[in-house]
PyMOL Python script that loads the backbone (N, CA, C, O; Angstrom):
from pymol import cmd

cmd.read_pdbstr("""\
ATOM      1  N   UNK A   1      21.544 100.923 126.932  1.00  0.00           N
ATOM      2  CA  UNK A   1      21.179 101.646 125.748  1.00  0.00           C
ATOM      3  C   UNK A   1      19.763 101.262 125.312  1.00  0.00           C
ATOM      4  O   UNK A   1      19.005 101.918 124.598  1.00  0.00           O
ATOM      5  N   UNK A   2      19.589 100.261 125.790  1.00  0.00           N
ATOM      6  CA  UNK A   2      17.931  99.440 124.926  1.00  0.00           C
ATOM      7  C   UNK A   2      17.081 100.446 126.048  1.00  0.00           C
ATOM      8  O   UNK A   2      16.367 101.348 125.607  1.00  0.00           O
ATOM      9  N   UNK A   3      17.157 100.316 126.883  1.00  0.00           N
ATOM     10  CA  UNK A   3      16.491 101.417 128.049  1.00  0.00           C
ATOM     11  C   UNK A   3      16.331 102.556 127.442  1.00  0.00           C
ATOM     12  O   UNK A   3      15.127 102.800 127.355  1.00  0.00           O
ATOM     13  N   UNK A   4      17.318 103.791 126.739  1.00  0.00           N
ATOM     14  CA  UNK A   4      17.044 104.776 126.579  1.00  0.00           C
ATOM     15  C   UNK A   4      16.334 104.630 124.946  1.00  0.00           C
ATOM     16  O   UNK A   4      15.508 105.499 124.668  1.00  0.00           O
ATOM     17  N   UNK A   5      16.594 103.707 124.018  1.00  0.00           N
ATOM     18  CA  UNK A   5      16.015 103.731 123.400  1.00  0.00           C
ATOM     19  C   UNK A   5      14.527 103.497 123.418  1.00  0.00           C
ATOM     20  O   UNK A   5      13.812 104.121 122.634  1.00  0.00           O
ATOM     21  N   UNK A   6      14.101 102.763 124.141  1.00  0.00           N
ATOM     22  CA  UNK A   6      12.585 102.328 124.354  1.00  0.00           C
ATOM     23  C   UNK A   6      11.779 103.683 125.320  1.00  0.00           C
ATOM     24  O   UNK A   6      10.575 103.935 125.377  1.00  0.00           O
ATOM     25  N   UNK A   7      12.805 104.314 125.933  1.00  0.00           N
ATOM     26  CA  UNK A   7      11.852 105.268 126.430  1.00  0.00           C
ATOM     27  C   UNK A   7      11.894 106.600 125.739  1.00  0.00           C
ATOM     28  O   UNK A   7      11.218 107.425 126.354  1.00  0.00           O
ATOM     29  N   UNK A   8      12.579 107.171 124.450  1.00  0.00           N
ATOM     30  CA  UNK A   8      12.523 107.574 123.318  1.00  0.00           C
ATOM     31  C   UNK A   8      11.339 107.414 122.455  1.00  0.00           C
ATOM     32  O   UNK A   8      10.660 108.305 121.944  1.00  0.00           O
ATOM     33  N   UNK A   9      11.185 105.994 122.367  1.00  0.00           N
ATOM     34  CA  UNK A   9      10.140 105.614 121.578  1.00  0.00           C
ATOM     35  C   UNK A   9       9.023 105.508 122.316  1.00  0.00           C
ATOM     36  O   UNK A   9       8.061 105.597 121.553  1.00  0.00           O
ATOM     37  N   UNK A  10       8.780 105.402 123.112  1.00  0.00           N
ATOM     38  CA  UNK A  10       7.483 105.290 124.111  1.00  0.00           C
ATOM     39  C   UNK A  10       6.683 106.818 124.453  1.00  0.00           C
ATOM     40  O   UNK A  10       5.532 107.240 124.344  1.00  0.00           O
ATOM     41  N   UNK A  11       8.380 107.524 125.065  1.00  0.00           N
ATOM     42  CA  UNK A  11       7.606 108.909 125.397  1.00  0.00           C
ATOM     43  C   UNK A  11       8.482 109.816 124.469  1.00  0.00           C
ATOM     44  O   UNK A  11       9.559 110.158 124.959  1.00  0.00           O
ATOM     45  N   UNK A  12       8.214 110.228 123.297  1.00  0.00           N
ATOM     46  CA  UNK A  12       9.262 111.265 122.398  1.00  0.00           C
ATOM     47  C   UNK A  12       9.291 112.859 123.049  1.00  0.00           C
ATOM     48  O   UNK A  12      10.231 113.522 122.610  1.00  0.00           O
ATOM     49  N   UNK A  13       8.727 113.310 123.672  1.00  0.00           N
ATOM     50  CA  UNK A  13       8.667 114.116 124.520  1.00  0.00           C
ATOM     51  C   UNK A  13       9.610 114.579 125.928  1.00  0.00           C
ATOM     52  O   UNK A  13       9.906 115.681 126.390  1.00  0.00           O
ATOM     53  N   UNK A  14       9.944 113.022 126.391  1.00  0.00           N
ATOM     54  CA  UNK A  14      10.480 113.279 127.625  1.00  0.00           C
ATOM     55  C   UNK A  14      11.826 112.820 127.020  1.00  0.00           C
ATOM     56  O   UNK A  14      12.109 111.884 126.272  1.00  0.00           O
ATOM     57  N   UNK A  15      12.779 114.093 127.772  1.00  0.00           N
ATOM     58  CA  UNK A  15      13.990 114.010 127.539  1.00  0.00           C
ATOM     59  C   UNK A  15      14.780 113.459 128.333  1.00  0.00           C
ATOM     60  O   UNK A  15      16.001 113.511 128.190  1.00  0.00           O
ATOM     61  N   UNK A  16      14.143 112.805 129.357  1.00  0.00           N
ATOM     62  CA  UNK A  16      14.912 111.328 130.377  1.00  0.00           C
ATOM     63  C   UNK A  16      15.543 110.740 129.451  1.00  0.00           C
ATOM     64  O   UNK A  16      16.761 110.849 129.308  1.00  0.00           O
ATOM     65  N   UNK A  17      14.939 110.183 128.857  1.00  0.00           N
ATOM     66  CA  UNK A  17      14.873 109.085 127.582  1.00  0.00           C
ATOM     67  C   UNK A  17      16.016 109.639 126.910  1.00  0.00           C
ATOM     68  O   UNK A  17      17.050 109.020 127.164  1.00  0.00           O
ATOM     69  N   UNK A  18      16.179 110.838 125.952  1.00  0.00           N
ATOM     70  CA  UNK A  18      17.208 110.923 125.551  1.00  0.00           C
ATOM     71  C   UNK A  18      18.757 110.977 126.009  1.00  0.00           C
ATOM     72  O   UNK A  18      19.724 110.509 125.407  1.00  0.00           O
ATOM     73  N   UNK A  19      18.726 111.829 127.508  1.00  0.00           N
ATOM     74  CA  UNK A  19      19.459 111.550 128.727  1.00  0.00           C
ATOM     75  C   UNK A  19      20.431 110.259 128.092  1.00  0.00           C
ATOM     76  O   UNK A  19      21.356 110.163 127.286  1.00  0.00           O
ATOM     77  N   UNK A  20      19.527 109.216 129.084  1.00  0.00           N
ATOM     78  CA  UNK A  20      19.949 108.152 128.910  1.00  0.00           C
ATOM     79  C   UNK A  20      20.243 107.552 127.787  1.00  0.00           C
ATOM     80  O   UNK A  20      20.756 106.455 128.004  1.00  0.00           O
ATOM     81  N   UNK A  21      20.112 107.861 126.440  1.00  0.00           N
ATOM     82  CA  UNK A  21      20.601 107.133 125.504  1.00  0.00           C
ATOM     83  C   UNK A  21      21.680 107.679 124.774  1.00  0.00           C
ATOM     84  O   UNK A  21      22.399 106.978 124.063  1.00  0.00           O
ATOM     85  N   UNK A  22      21.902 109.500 124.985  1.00  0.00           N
ATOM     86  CA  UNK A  22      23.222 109.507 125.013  1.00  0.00           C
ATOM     87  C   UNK A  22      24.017 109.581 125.332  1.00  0.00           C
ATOM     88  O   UNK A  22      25.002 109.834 124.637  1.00  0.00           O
ATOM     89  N   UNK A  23      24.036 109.330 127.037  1.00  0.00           N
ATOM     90  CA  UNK A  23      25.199 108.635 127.999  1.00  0.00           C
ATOM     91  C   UNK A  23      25.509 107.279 127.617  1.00  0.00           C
ATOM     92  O   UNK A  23      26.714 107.098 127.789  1.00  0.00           O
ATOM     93  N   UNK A  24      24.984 106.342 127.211  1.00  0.00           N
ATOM     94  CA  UNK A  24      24.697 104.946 126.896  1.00  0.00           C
ATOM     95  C   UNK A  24      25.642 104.999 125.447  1.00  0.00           C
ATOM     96  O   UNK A  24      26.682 104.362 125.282  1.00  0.00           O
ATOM     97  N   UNK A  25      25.124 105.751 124.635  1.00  0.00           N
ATOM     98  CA  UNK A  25      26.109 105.879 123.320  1.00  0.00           C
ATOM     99  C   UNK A  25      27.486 106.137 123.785  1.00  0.00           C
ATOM    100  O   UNK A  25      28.404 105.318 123.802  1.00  0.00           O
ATOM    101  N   UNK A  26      27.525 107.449 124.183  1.00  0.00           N
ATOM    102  CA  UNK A  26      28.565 107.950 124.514  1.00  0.00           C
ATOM    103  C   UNK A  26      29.660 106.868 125.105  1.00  0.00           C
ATOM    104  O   UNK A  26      30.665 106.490 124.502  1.00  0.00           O
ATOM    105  N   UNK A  27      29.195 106.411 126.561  1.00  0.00           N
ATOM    106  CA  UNK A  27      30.288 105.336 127.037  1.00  0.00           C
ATOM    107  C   UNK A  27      30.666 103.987 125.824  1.00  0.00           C
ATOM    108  O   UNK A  27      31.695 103.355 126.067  1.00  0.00           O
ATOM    109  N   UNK A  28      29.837 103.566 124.544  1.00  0.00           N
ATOM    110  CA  UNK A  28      29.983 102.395 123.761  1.00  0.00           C
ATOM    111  C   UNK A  28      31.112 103.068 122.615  1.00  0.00           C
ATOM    112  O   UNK A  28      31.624 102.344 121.761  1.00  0.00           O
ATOM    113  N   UNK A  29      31.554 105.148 122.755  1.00  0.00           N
ATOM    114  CA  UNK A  29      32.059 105.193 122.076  1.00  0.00           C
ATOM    115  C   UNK A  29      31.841 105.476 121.015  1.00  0.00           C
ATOM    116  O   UNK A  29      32.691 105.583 120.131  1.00  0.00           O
ATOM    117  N   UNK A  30      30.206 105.721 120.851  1.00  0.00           N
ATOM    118  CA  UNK A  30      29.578 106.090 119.905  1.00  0.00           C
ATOM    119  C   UNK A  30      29.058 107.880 119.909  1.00  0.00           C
ATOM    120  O   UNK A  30      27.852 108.122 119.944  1.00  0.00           O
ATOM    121  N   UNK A  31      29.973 108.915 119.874  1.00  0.00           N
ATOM    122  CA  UNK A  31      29.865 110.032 120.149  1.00  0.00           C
ATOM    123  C   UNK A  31      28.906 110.921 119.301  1.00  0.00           C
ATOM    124  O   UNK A  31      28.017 111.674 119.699  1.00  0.00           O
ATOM    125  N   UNK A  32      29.519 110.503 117.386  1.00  0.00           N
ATOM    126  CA  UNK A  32      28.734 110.623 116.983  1.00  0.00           C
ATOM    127  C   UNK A  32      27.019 110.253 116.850  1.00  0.00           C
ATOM    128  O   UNK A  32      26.114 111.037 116.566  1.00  0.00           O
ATOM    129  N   UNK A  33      26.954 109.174 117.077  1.00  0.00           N
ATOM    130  CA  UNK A  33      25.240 108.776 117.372  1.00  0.00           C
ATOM    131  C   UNK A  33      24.951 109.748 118.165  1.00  0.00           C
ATOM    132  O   UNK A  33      24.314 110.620 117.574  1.00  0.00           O
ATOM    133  N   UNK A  34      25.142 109.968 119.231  1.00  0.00           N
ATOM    134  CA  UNK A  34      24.632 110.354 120.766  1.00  0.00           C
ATOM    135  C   UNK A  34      24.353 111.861 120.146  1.00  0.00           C
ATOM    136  O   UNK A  34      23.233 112.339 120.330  1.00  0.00           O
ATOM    137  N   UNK A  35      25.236 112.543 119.493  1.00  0.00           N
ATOM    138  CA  UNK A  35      25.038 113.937 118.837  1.00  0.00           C
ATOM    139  C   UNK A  35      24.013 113.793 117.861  1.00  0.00           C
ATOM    140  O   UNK A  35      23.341 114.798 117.625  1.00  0.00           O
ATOM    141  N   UNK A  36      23.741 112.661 117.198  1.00  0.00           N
ATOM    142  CA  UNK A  36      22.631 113.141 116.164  1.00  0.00           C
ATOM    143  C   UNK A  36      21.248 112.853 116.879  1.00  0.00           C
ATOM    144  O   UNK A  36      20.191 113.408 116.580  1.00  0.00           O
ATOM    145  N   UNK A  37      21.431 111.815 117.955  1.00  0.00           N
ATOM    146  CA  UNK A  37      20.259 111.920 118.729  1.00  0.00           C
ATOM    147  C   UNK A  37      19.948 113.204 119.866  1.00  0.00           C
ATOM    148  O   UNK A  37      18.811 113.468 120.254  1.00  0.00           O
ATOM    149  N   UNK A  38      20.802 113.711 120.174  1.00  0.00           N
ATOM    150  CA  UNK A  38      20.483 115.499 120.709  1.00  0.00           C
ATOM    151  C   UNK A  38      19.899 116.280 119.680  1.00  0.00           C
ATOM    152  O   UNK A  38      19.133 117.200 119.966  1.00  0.00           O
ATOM    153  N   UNK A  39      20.236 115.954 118.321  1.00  0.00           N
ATOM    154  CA  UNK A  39      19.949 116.795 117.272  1.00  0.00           C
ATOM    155  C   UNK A  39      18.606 116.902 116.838  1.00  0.00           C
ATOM    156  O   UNK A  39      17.926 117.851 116.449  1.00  0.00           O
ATOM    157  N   UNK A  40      18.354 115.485 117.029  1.00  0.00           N
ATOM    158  CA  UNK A  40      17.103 114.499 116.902  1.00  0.00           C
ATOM    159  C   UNK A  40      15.944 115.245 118.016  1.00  0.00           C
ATOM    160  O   UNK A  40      14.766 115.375 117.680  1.00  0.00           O
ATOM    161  N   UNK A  41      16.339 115.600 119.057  1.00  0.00           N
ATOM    162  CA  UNK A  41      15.319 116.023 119.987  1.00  0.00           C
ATOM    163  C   UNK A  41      15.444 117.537 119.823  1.00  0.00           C
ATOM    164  O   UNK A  41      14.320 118.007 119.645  1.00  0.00           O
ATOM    165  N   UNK A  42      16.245 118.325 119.818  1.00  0.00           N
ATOM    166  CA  UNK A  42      16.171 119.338 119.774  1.00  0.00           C
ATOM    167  C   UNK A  42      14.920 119.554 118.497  1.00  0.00           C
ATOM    168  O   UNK A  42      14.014 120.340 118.773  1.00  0.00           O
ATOM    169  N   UNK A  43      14.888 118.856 117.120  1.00  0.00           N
ATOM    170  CA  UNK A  43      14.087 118.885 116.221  1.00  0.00           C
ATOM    171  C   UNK A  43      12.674 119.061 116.935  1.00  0.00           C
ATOM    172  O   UNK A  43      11.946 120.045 117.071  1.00  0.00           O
ATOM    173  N   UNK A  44      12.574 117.854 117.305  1.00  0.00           N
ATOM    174  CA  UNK A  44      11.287 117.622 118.073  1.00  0.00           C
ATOM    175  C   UNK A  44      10.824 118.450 118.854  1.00  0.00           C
ATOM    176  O   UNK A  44       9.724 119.000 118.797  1.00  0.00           O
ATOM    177  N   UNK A  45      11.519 118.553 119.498  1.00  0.00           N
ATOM    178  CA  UNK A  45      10.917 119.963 121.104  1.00  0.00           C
ATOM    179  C   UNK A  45      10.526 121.139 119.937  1.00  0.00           C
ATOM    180  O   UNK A  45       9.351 121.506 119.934  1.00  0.00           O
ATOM    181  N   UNK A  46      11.625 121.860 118.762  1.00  0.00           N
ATOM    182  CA  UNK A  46      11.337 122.767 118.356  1.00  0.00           C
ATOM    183  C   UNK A  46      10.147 122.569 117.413  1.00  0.00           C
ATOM    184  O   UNK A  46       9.365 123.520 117.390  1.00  0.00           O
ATOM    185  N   UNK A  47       9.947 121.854 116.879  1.00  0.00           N
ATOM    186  CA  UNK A  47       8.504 121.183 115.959  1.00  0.00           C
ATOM    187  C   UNK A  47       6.993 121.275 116.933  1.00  0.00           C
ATOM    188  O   UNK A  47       5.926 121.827 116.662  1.00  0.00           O
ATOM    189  N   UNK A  48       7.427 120.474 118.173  1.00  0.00           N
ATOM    190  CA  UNK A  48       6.291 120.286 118.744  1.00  0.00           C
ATOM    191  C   UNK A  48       5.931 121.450 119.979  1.00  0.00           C
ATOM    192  O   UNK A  48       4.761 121.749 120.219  1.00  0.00           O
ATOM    193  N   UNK A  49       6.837 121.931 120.564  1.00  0.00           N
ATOM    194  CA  UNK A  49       6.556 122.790 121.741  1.00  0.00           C
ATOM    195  C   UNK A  49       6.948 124.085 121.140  1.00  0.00           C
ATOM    196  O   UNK A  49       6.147 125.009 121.283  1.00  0.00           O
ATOM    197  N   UNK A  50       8.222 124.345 120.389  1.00  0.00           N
ATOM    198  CA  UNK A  50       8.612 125.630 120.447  1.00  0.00           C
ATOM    199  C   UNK A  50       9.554 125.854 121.422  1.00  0.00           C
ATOM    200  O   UNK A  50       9.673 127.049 121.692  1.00  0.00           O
ATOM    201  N   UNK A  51      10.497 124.865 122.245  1.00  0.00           N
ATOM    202  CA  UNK A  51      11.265 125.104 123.141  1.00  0.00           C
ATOM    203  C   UNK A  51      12.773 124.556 122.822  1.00  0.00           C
ATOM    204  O   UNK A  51      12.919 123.740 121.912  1.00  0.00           O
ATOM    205  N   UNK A  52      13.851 124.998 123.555  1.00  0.00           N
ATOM    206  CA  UNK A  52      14.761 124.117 123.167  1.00  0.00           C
ATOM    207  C   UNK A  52      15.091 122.891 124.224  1.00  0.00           C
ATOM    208  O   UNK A  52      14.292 122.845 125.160  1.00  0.00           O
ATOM    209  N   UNK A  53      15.947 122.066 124.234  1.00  0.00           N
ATOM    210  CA  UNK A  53      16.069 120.631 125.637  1.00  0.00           C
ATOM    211  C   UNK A  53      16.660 121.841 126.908  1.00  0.00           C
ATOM    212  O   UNK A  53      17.231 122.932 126.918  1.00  0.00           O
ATOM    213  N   UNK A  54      16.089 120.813 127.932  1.00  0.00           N
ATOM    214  CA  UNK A  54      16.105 121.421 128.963  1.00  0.00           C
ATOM    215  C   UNK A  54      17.947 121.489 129.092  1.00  0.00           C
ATOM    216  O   UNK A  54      18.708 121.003 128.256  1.00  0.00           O
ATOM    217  N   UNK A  55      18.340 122.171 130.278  1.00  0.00           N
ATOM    218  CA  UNK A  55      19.531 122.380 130.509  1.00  0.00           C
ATOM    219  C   UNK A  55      20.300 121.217 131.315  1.00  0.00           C
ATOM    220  O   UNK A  55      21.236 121.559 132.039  1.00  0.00           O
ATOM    221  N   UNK A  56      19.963 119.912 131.228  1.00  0.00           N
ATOM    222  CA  UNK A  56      20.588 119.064 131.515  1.00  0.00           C
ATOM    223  C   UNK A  56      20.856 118.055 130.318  1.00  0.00           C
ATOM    224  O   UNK A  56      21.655 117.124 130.425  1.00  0.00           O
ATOM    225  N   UNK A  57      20.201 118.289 129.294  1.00  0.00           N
ATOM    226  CA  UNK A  57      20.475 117.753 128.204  1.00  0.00           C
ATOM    227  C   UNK A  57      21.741 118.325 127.256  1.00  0.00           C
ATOM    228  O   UNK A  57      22.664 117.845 126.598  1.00  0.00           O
ATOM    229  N   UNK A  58      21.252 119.538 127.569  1.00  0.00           N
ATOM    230  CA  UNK A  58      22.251 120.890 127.045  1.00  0.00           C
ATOM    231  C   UNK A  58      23.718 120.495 127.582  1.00  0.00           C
ATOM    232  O   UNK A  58      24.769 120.701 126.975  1.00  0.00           O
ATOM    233  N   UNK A  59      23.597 119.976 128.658  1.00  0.00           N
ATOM    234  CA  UNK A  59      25.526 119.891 129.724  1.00  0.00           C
ATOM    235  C   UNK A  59      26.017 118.813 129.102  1.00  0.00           C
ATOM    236  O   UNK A  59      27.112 118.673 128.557  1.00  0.00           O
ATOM    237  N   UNK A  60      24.699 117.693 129.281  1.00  0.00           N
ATOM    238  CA  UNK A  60      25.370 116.118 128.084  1.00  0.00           C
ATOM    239  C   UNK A  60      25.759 116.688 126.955  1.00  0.00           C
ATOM    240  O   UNK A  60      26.916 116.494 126.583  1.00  0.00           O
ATOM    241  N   UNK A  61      24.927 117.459 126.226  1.00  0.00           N
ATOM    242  CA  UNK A  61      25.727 117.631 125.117  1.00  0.00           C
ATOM    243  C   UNK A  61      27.134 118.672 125.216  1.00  0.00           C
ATOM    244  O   UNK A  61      28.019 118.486 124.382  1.00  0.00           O
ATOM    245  N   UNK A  62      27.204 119.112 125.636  1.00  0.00           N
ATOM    246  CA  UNK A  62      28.271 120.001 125.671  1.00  0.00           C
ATOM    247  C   UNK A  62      29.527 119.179 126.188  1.00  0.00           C
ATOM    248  O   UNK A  62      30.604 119.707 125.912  1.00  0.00           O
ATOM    249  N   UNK A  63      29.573 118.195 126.764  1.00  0.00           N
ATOM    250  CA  UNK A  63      30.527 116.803 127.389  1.00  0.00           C
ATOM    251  C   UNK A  63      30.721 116.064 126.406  1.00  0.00           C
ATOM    252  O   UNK A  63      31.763 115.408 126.429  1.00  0.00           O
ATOM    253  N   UNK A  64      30.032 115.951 125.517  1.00  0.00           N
ATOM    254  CA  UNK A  64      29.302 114.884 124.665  1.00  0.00           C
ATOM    255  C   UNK A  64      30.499 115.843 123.243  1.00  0.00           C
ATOM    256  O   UNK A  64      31.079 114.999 122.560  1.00  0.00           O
ATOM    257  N   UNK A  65      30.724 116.800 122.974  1.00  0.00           N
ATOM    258  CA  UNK A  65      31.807 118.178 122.116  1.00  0.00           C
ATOM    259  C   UNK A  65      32.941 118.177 122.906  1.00  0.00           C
ATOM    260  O   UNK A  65      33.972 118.302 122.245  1.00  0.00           O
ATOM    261  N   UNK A  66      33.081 118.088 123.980  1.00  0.00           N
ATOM    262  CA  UNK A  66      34.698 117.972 124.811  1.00  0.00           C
ATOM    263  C   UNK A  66      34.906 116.639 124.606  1.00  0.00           C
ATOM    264  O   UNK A  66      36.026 116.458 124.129  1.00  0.00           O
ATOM    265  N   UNK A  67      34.309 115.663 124.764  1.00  0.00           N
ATOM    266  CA  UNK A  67      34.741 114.279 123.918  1.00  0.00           C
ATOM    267  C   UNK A  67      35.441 114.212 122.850  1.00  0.00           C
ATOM    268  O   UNK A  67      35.680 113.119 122.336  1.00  0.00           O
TER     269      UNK A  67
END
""", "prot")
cmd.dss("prot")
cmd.show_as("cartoon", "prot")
cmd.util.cbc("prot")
cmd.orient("prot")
């Protein structure tokens, strides 16, 4: 989890980073976190690019609601 958090904070842009930190939540059981941090990027992408997370972020989250 310290992994996906630091590369969150390093690159807020790249959604590796979020990837990994809400698989990392997710397995500690922390479902809710992991959803407000999708929520968290989706903000961002739409603030800064105008796009929404790519479609592998999109499947975590959607796993991340069948949880």
């Amino acid at each position: 989890m310290r992994a996906g958090r630091q590369l969150v904070r390093l690159v807020p842009l790249r959604e590796t980073g979020y990837q990994v930190l809400m698989r990392a939540l997710s397995r500690e059981g922390n479902v809710a976190e992991a959803l407000r941090v999708y929520t968290s990027l989706c903000d961002i992408l739409r603030e800064d690019r105008g796009v929404p997370p790519c479609a592998a972020i999109q499947a975590v989250y959607a796993e991340l609601l069948r949880a």
